[in-house]
C-alpha positions as CSV (number, residue, x, y, z in Angstrom):
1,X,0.0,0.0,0.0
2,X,1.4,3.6,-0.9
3,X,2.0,6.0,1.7
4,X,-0.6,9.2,1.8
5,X,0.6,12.6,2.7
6,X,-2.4,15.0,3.1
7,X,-1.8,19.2,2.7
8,X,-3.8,21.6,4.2
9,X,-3.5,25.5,4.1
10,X,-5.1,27.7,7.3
11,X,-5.6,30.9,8.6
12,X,-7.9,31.1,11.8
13,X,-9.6,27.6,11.5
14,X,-9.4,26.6,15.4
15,X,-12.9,26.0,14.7
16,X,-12.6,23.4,12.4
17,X,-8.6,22.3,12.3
18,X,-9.5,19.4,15.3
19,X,-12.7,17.8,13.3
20,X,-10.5,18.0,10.1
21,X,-8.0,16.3,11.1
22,X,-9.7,13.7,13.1
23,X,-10.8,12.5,10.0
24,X,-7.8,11.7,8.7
25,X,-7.1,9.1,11.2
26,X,-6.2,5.6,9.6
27,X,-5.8,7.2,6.1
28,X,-3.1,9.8,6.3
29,X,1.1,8.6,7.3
30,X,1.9,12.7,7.1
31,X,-0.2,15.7,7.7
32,X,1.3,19.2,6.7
33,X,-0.7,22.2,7.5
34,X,0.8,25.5,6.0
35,X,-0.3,28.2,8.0
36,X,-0.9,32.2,6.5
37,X,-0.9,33.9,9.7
38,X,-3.4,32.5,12.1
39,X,-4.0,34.4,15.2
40,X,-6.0,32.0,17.0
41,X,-5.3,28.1,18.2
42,X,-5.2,26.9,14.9
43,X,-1.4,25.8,14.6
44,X,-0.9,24.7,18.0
45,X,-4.0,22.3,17.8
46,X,-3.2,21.0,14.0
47,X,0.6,20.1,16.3
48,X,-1.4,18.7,19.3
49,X,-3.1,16.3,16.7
50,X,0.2,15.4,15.0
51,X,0.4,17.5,11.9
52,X,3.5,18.9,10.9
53,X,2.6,22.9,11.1
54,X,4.7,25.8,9.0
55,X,4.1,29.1,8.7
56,X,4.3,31.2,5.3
57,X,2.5,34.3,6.1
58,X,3.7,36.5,2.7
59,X,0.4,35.3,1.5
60,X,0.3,34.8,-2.7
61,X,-2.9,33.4,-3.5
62,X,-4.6,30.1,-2.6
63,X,-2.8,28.5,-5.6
64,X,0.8,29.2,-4.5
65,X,0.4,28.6,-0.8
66,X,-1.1,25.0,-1.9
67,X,2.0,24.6,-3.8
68,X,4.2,25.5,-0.7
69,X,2.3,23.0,0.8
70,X,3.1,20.5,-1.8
71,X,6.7,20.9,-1.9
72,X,6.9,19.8,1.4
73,X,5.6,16.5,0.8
74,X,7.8,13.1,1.7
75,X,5.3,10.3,0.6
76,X,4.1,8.6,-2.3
77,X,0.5,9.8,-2.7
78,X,-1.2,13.4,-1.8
79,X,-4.2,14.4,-0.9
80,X,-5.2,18.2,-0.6
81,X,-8.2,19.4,1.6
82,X,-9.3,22.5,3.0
83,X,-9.9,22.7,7.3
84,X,-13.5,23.1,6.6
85,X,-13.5,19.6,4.8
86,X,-14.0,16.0,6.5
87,X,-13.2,13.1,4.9
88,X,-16.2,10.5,6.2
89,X,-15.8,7.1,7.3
90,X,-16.5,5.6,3.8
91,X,-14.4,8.2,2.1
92,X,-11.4,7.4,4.7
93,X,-11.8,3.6,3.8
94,X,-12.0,3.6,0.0
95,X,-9.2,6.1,0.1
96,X,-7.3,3.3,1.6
97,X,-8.7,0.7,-1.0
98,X,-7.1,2.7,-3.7
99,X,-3.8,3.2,-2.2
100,X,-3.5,-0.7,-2.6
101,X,-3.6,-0.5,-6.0
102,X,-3.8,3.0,-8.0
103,X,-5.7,2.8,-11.6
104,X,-4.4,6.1,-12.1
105,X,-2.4,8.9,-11.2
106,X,-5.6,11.6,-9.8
107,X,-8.8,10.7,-8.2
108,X,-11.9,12.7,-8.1
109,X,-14.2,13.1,-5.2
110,X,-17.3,13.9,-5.1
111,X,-18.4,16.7,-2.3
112,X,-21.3,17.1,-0.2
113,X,-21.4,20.7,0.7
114,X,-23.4,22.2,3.6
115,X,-25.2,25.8,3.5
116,X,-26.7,27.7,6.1
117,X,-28.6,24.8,7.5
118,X,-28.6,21.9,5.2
119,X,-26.4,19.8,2.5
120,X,-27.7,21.0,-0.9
121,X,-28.4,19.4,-3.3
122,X,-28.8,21.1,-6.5
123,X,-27.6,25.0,-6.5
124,X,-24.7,23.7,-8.8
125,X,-23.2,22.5,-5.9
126,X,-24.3,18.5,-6.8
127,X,-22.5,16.9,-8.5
128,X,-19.3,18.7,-7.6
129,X,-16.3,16.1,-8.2
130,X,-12.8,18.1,-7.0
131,X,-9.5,16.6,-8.0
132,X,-7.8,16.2,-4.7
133,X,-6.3,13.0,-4.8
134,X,-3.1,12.1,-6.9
135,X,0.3,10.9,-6.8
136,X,3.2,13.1,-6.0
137,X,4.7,14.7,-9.0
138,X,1.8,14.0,-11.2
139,X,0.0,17.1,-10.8
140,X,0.6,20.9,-9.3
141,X,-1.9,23.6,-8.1
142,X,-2.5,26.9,-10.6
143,X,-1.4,29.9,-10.0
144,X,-4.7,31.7,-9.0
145,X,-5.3,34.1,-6.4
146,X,-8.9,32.0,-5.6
147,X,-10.6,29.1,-7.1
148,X,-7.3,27.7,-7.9
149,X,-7.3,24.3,-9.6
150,X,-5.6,21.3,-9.5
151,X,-3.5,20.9,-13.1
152,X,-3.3,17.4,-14.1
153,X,-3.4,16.1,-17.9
154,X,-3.6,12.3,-17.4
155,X,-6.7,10.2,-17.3
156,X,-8.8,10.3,-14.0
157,X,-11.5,8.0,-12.3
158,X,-14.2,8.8,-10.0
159,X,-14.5,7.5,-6.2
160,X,-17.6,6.8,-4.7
161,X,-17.5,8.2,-1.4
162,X,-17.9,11.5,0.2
163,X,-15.9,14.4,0.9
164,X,-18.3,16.4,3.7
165,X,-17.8,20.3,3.7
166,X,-19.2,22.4,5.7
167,X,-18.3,25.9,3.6
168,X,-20.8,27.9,5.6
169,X,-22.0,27.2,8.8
170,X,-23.4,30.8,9.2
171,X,-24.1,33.5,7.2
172,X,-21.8,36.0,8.6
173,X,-19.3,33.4,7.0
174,X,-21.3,34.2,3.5
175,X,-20.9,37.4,3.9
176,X,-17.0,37.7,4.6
177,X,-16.5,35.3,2.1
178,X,-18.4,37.1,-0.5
179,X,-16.5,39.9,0.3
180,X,-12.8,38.4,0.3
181,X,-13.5,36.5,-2.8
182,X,-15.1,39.5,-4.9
183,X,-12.3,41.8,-4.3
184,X,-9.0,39.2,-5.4
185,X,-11.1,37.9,-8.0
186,X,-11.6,41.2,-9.2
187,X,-7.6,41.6,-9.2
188,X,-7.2,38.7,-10.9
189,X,-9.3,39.4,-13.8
190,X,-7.6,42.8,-14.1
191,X,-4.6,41.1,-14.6
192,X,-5.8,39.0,-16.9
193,X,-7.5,41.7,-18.8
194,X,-10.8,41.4,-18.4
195,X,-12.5,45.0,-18.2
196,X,-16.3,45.6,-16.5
197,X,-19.0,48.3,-16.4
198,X,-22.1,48.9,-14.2
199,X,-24.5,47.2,-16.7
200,X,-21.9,44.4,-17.3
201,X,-22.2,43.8,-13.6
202,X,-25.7,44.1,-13.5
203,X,-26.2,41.2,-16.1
204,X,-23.7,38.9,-14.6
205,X,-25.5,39.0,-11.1
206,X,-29.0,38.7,-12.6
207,X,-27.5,35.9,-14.8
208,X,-25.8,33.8,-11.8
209,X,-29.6,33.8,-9.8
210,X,-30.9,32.6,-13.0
211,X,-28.9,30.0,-13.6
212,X,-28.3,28.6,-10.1
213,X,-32.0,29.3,-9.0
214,X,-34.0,27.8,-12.3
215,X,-31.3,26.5,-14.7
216,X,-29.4,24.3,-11.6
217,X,-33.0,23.6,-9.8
218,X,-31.9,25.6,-6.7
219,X,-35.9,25.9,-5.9
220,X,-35.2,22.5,-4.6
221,X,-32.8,23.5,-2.0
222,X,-35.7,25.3,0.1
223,X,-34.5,28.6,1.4
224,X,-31.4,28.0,1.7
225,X,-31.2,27.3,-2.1
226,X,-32.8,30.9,-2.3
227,X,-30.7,32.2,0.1
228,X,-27.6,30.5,-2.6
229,X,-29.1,32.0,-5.5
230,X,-29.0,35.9,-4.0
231,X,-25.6,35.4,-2.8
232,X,-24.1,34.1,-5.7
233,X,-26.2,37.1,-7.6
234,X,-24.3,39.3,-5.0
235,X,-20.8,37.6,-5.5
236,X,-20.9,37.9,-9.0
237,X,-22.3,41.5,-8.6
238,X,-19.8,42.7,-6.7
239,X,-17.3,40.8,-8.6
240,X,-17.6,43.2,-12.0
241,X,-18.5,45.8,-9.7
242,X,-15.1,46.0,-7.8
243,X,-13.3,44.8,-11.3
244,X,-14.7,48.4,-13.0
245,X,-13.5,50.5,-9.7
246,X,-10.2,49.0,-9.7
247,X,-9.7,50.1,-13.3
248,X,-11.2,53.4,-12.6
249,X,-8.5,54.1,-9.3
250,X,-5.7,52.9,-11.5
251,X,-6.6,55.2,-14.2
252,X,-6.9,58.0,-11.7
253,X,-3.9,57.0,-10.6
254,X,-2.0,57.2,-13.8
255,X,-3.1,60.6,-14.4
C-alpha cells in the first residue's frame, strides 16, 4: 500500500482544524498544514493532533500557498483538503482501497457541501467532483489568487464516497466570504485583462440567480437554495463591480 501525505493550508480555523484532522485518522502517514498567519489556536491544535505545522505568512494566492504546501511532501501519494472539509468514514476507507492499488495517477471526489442549515443538493453544488487525490509529482496547483485548480493532464477516475464540507455554517461566513473572494477575484481578472461596467455587472449577477435558482433547480434547496441563488447574484455582482472600480482608481492613478 502507498503512503498518503495529506496538505492543508489555514488561517484562523481553530474551529474546524481538530474535526478535520480527526478525520484523517487511519488514512493519512503525514499531515502538513501551511499556516498564513493564524491568530487564533489553529497551529498549536493541528501540532497537538500530529500535523507537521509551517508558517508562510507573505500570502500569494490560494494556488501558490497550496503549492508551498506541496513541496513539502515526503510520501508517495497526496491528498489536498481544506480545514473546513472532512473526509467521512466511507471516504477514509476507499481512500485506503485505492492506495493498494492505484488505476491512475488523480482521483476525483465527489463533495457534499453544507449551506446555512442543510447539504444542498442542486444549486450547482451536486454533482461537484474536485480533483484532490493524486500521486506526487503528477499534478501541481494553478497559480490563482482563488478558485485555484488542480492541473493534471492524465486520465482520472471517480471515487464513490464523500468528501463532507461544511463551507458555511453561518451566514456571517457568506458574507465575509463574499467579500474576500469578490475583491482578489476582481484583481485577478484585471490582470488578466478582463474590463467591466455597471450594466456588465448588473447582467452577470442577474444571470448567476438565474442560472443557479432555475437552470441548476436551486428551488429545490428550500430557502437556503434561495438564500444561494441571492448570494451568488451578490458575489458575482460585486465581482464586476469592484473589477470596473479597480480600473477606474488605476486610471486615476496614472493621471
Amino acid at each position: 500500500m502507498y503512503e498518503l501525505s495529506v496538505i492543508i493550508i489555514t488561517k484562523n480555523e481553530s474551529s474546524n482544524i481538530r474535526d478535520c484532522l480527526n478525520s484523517l485518522v487511519g488514512v493519512a502517514s503525514e499531515v502538513i498544514v501551511v499556516d498564513s498567519g493564524s491568530i487564533d489556536d489553529t497551529c498549536k491544535i493541528a501540532s497537538e493532533c500530529g500535523a507537521k505545522v509551517v508558517r508562510r505568512d507573505d500570502w500569494r494566492g490560494f494556488g501558490a500557498q497550496k503549492n508551498r504546501a506541496l513541496e513539502l511532501v515526503e510520501k508517495d501519494w497526496v491528498l489536498s483538503i481544506d480545514a473546513d472539509e472532512r473526509l467521512s468514514p466511507e471516504l477514509n476507507s476507499e481512500i485506503k482501497d485505492v492506495l493498494s492499488n492505484p488505476l491512475v495517477d488523480c482521483y476525483l471526489i465527489p463533495r457534499k457541501s453544507w449551506y446555512c442549515g442543510r447539504f444542498i443538493k442542486h444549486s450547482g453544488w451536486r454533482p461537484d467532483y474536485v480533483a484532490r487525490l493524486f500521486k506526487k509529482g503528477a499534478a501541481s496547483f494553478s497559480t490563482n489568487l482563488v478558485h485555484e485548480k488542480l492541473e493534471y493532464s492524465g486520465p482520472t477516475k471517480k471515487l464513490n464516497s464523500n468528501l463532507i464540507h461544511y463551507s458555511f455554517v453561518n451566514f456571517s461566513q457568506v458574507l465575509a466570504k463574499m467579500d474576500a473572494y469578490s475583491t482578489h477575484s476582481a484583481q485577478q481578472m484585471y490582470q488578466a485583462g478582463r474590463r467591466a461596467g455597471i450594466l456588465s455587472a448588473i447582467g452577470h449577477g442577474l444571470w448567476s440567480f438565474f442560472r443557479t435558482y432555475f437552470l441548476k433547480l436551486g428551488f429545490l434547496d428550500g430557502g437556503q437554495g434561495f438564500m444561494l441563488a441571492v448570494s451568488n447574484a451578490q458575489g458575482s455582482y460585486y465581482r464586476y463591480l469592484k473589477l470596473w472600480l479597480l480600473e477606474n482608481e488605476i486610471k486615476k492613478n496614472a493621471d
